[in-house]
N, C-alpha and C positions, 0 to 999 in steps of 0.2 A: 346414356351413361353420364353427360357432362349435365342434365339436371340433377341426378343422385348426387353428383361430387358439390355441387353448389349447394344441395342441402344439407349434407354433410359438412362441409364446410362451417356454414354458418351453425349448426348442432353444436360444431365445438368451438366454435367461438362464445354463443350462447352458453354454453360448460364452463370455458374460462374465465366469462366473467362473473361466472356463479363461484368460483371456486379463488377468481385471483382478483378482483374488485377489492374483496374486503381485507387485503393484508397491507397495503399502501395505509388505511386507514382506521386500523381494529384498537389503533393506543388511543384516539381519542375517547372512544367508549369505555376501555379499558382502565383510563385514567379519570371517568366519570366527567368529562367533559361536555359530554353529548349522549344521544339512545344513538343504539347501533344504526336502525334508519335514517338517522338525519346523517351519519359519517357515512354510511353506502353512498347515501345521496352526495354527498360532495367526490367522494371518491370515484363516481361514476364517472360526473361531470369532467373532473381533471384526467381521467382514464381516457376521454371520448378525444379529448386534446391532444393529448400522446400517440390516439394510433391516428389522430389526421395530420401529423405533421412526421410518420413513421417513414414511409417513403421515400421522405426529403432526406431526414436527419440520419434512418438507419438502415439506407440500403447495403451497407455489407453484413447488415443481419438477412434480410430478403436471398442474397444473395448466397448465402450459406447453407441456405436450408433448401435454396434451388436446384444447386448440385452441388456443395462443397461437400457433403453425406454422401450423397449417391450419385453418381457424374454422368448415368445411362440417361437417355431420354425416357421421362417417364411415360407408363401407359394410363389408361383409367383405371383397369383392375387394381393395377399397382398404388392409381395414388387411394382409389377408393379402403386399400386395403390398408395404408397408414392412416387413414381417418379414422377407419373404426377399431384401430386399436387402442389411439388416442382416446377420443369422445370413450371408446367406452371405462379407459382406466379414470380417468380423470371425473365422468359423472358419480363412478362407484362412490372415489372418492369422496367426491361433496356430500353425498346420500348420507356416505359415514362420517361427515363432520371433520375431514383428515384434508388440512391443506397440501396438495401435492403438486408437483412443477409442471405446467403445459411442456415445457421446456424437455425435459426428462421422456414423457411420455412418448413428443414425437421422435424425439431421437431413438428411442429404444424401438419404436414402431417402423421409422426410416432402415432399422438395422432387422428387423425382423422381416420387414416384405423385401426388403435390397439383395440380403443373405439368397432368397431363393428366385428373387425377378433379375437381378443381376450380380452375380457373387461378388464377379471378376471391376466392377466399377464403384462397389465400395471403397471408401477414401479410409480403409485403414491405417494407413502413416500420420495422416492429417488428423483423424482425431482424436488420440490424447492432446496435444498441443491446442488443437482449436475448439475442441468442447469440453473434452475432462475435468481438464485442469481448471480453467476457469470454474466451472459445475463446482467443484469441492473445495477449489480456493478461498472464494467465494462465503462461503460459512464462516471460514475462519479469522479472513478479513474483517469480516461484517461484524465477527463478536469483539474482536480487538479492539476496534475504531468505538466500537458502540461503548465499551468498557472502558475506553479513555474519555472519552465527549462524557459518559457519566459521568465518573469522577470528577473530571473538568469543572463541570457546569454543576453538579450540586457543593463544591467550594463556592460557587460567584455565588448563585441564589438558594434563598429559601425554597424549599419541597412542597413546602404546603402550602394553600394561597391564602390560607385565614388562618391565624395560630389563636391559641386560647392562653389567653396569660392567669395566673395564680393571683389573686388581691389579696390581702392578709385582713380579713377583717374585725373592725374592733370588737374586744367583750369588756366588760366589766371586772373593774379591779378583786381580784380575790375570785375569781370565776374560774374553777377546774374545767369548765367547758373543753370539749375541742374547738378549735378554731378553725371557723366556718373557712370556704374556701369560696370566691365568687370567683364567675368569669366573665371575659366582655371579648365581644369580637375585632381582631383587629383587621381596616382594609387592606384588600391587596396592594404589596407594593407598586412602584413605578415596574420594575424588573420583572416580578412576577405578572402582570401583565402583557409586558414585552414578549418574554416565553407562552401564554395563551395565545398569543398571535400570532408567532411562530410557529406553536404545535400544529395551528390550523393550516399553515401554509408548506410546511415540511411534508404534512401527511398528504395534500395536494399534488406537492410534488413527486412523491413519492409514489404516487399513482398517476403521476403524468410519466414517469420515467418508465411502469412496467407497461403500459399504454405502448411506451415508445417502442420497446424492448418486444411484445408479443404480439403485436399485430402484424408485423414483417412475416412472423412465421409460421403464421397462417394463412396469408393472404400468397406465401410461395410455394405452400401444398395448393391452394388452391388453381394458383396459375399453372400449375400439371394438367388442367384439362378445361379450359376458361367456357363459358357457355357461350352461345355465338352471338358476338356483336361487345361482349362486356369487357372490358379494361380494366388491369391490373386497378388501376384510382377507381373505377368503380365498384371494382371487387372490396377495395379495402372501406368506401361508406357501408356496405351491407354485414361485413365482419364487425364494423364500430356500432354500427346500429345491435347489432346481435349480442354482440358483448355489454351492451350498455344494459339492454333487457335482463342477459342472464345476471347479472349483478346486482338490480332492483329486484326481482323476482326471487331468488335464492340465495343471495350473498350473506344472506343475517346467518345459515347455520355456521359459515366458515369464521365468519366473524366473531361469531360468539365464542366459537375454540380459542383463536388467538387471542381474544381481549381477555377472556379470563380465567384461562387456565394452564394461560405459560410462566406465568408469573405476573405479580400483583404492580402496577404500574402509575407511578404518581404521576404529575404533569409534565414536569423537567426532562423525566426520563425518555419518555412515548414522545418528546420533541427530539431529544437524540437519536432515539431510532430511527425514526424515520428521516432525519438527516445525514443520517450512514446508507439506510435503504435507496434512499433518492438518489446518493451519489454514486452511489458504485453500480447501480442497475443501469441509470441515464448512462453513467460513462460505458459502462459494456454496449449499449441498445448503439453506439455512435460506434464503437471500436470494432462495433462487428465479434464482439465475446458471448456467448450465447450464456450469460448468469440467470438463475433461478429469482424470480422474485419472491418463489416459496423461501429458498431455505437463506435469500439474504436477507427477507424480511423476520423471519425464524430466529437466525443467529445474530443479528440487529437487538431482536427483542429481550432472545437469551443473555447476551452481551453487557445489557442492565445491570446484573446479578453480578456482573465482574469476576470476583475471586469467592463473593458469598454465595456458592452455586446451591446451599440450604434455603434460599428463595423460589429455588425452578422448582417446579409440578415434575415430580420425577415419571410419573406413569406418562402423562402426555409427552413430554420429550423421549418418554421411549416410541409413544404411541404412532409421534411424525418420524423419528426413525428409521424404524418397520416401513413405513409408507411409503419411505423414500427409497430405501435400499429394494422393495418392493415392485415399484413403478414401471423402473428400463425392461426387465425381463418379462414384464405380464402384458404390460405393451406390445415388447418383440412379439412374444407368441401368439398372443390375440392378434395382429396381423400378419404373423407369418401362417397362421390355421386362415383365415381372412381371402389371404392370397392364392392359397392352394383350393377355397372353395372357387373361388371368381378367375383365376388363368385355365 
């Protein structure tokens, strides 16, 4: 049973980084600065940094999803039975091109197999305050902050990094002509630039911080039943390696949802996002606050749009939605059915 939970484990880790790699960094592609490939690939990279230093920085996440949910000693069946409600909501999802929260899924799977492996040691008080609120906070922070930094920051800089100026050119005296119109490229500014540099390092960080954030909380479903001889620090390189996989291998379909059909995303913009995403995820993965990198990086994105919400892809934002509201209960059941096969 403790090989099944290791493979399990890394399955969905493998999942989350097919599903959560490419949202730290879908504005680059989105803002045509890069192919979605070459942003996986940085995003991986700064992903791999975040869960090796998860440990260190974000053991009162570790520690939440140890027993702050469920406070029984876990068994195998039990933990077996939150994994595959997880992995399996969450791979659906990627299948269907629907970013959805790891976050979300294990909790609603922690509540589905706890409900019938142990009723009575569910931490029902505790979590609206320690996961809810956060969970849905969270969105709405991330649109605010995002909708102010935009604002902000298209006053300071130009949007575009090459403009096309109008030349009046000459005709001939007595000439009904229209008057031609030429154009010539002008270089990027100093500023504009600055912001290219930023976008790249924002969106890095922004996948360094869900790194930080998701790796904890799978590395403490996993230490529910460790295989023999392996440590928690070695559990969590096999999760990093696994996550780093699923990201290179499947992360383009997630990616390509966010990059371009939540809304259309200049350079400036896709740099505030993901300086809103970076910070309120880093700061949750330290605070021990269990935030979504789906739906901060989601309302980050939407957040652009500000008050012009006739920019957002109305079907897609229904589309993550659904997915979301979706997620906790299909989880729950898929491992509370899970649990009643295996106890």
């Amino acid at each position: 049973m403790e090989v099944l939970v290791l493979v399990l484990v890394l399955l969905l880790a493998a999942a989350n980084g097919a599903n959560d790699v490419p949202k730290g960094v879908a504005t680059l592609a989105g803002a045509g600065v890069t192919k979605i490939r070459t942003a996986i690939a940085w995003g991986t990279v700064a992903t791999t940094l975040g869960c090796l230093v998860s440990l260190t920085l974000a053991s009162k996440m570790t520690d939440l999803f140890s027993k702050g949910i469920v406070s029984a000693k876990p068994t195998p069946a039990f933990t077996v039975a939150v994994l595959v409600g997880t992995i399996f909501w969450v791979v659906l999802a990627t299948v269907l091109k629907l970013p959805v929260s790891t976050t979300h899924a294990l909790v609603g799977s922690l509540l589905g197999a706890g409900s019938l492996f142990a009723g009575s040691a569910v931490e029902w008080n505790g979590l609206l305050g320690k996961v809810v609120q956060p969970l849905l906070l969270s969105i709405l922070v991330a649109y605010a902050i995002s909708a102010v930094l935009g604002i902000i920051t298209r006053k300071v800089v130009t949007i575009r990094t090459a403009r096309r100026e109008r030349i009046q050119a000459p005709v001939p005296d007595g000439d009904t002509a229209p008057v031609a119109t030429l154009t010539r490229q002008v270089e990027p500014t100093k500023a504009q630039q600055a912001i290219g540099i930023a976008h790249w390092a924002t969106s890095g960080l922004a996948s360094f911080a869900r790194g930080l954030n998701d790796a904890p909380k799978i590395v403490a479903i996993g230490t529910f039943a460790l295989v023999g001889g392996m440590t928690p620090t070695g559990l969590l390189f096999a999760v990093t390696a696994a996550m780093a996989v699923g990201g290179v291998v499947a992360g383009s379909r997630i990616a390509d949802r966010l990059a371009y059909s939540v809304i259309k995303i200049p350079h400036v913009e896709g740099f505030t996002a993901n300086l809103t995403t970076a910070s309120l995820v880093g700061l949750g993965a330290i605070l021990g606050l269990p935030m979504s990198t789906t739906q901060v990086s989601a309302g980050a994105i939407s957040g652009i749009a500000a008050n012009d919400l006739s920019r957002l892809n109305k079907k897609t934002v229904r589309d993550l939605l659904i997915a979301w509201l979706c997620t906790p209960p299909v989880a729950a059941a898929v491992a509370a059915g899970a649990y009643l096969l295996l106890a």
